[in-house]
Each structure stands twice: as structure tokens, then as C-alpha cells.
C-alpha positions in Angstrom: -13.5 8.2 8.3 -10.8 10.3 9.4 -7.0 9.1 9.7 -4.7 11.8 11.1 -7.1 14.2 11.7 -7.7 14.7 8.5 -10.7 13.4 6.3 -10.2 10.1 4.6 -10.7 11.6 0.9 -6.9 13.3 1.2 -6.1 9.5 1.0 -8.3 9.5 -2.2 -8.0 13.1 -3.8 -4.6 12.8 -5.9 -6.5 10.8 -8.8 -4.2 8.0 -11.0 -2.0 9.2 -13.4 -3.3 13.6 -12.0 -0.1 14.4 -10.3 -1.3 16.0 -6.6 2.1 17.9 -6.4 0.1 21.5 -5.9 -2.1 19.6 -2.8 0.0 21.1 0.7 -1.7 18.1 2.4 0.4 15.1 0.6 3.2 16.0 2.7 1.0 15.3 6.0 -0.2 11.9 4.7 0.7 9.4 7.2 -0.8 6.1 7.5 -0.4 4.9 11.0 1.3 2.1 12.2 -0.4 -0.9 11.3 -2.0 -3.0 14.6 0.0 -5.8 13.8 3.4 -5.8 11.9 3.9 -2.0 13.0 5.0 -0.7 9.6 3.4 2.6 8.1 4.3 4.7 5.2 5.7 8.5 5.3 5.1 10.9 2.5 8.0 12.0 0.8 8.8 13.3 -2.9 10.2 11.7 -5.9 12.6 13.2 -9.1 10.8 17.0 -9.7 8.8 17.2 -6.9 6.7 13.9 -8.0 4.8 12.5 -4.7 6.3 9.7 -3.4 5.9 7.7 0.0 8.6 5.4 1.6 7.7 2.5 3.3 8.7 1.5 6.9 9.4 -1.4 9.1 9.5 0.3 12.6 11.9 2.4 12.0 13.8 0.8 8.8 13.0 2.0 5.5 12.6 -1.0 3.3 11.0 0.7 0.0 10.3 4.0 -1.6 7.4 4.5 -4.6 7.3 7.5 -6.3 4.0 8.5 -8.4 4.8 7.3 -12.0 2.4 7.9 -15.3 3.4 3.9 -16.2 2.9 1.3 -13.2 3.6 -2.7 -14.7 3.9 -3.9 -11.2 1.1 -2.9 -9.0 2.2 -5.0 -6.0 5.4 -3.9 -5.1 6.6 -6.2 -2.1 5.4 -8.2 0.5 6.4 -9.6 3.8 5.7 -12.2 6.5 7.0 -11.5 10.1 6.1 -11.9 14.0 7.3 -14.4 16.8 5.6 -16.9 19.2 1.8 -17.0 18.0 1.8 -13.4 16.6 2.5 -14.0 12.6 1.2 -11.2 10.3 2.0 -10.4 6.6 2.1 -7.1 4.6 1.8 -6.2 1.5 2.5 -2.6 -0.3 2.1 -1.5 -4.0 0.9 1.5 -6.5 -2.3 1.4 -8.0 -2.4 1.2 -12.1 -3.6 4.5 -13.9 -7.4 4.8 -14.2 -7.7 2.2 -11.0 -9.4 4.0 -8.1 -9.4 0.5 -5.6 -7.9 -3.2 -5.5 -8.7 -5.9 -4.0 -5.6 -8.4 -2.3 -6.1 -12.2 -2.1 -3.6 -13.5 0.5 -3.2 -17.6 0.2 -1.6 -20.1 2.0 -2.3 -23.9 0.8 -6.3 -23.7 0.8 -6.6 -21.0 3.2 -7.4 -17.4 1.1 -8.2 -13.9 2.9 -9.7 -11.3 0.4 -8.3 -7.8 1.9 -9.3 -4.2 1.1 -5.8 -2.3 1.5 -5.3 1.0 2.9 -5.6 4.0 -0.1 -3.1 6.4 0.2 -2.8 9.7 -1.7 -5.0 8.3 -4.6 -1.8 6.6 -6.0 -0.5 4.0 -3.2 -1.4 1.7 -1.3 -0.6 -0.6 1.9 -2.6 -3.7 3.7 -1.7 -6.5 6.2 -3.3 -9.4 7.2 -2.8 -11.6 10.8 -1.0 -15.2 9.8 1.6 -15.8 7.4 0.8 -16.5 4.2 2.5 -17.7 1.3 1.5 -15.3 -1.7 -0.4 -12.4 -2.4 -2.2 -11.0 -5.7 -3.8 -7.5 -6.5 -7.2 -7.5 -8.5 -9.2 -4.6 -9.7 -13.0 -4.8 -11.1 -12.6 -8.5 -11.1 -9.2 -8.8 -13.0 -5.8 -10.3 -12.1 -3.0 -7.5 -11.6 -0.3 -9.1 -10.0 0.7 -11.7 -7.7 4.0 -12.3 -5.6 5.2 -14.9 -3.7 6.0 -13.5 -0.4 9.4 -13.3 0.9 
């Protein structure tokens, strides 16, 4: 898999709690626009050069992570949005040190969609899901991270 030309593993190469501030590709990372709410994340850098990315809604930054040794909170925000029939939500976070992948349960009453989010820079990552949904939690190797009720 490739995403901006460049092979999917730059998404993967930074390694938890391994800073990837000597890796020239981290400041090319871009996750494009997601098909349905639009929003993407940019790669910036944090306090001493730390990676960081920001998060954007169109054109509005609405959050900024930076690479951290200690993550508590691996879902950091998520939103519902759309018009008419087009609803979507989106959901954005770090992943916890030693945690290569999670897993994101998105519910509304009985209704629960199991998504795969976007990896980005081995450290962050991004996923959205058609419909609007209620809350969202992060898992990893079977165990509850985090959940959030979305705003």
C-alpha cells in the first residue's frame, strides 16, 4: 500500500516511545483527506523537535499531538458531522507505548462498527466511519484503552 507516493511502512517506521525525529520523511507524512468528513492530518513538530501532527477539519485546525514517552489518553477526540443523508464521524488519538495497532468500536444504541484506523508515523493515528454515532472506544490485543463520548 502506498499513501503519498510513499510506501505505507513510513506510516509505521517511527516505533512507540523511539522518537523518529532523525527520519527526513516525518515531515512529508500526510494522510489524505478522508472520503467522507474531509479532515486529514499534517505533520508538524512538537517542544525540541519532537514529531507532532495537527489535526484538520477542512481547513480549521481543531487539535495538535505531539509524540510523548507517557500517553494516558489514547483517543484523543472525536466528532460527528455532515448534512442531509451524509452523517460521518471521526475519531483521532496516539497510540500507548509498546502498542503497534488498535482497534475502534464506534456504537450508537445497538448498532457497533469495529474500525481499523489509519497508522500514522508509528505514534498517531486517525479513522472515520459513515453515520453518526454516539461513542467511540480504542482497544489493543483485546483490551479496553479508552472510550469517549462523542461530541
Amino acid at each position: 500500500m502506498r499513501l503519498n507516493g510513499e510506501p505505507a511502512d513510513i506510516y509505521r517506521d517511527a516505533g512507540c516511545g523511539e522518537p523518529a525525529d532523525d527520519d527526513p520523511r516525518f515531515d512529508e507524512v500526510l494522510v489524505p483527506p478522508l472520503p467522507h468528513s474531509g479532515w486529514a492530518m499534517r505533520p508538524g513538530r512538537g517542544a525540541n523537535g519532537r514529531p507532532a501532527v495537527e489535526v484538520y477539519d477542512g481547513e480549521d485546525c481543531v487539535d495538535v499531538l505531539v509524540a510523548s514517552g507517557l500517553v494516558r489518553n489514547p483517543l484523543r477526540g472525536a466528532r460527528n458531522g455532515g448534512s442531509g443523508k451524509r452523517f460521518w464521524t471521526v475519531a483521532w488519538g496516539r497510540l500507548p507505548n509498546g502498542i503497534e495497532h488498535v482497534y475502534l468500536e464506534f456504537r450508537r444504541r445497538r448498532l457497533v462498527r469495529i474500525i481499523s484506523p489509519v497508522i500514522v508515523a508509528g505514534r498517531f493515528w486517525i479513522c472515520e466511519v459513515p453515520g453518526s454515532y454516539s461513542s467511540v472506544a480504542a482497544f489493543a490485543d483485546g483490551v479496553h484503552l479508552d472510550s469517549l463520548t462523542v461530541g
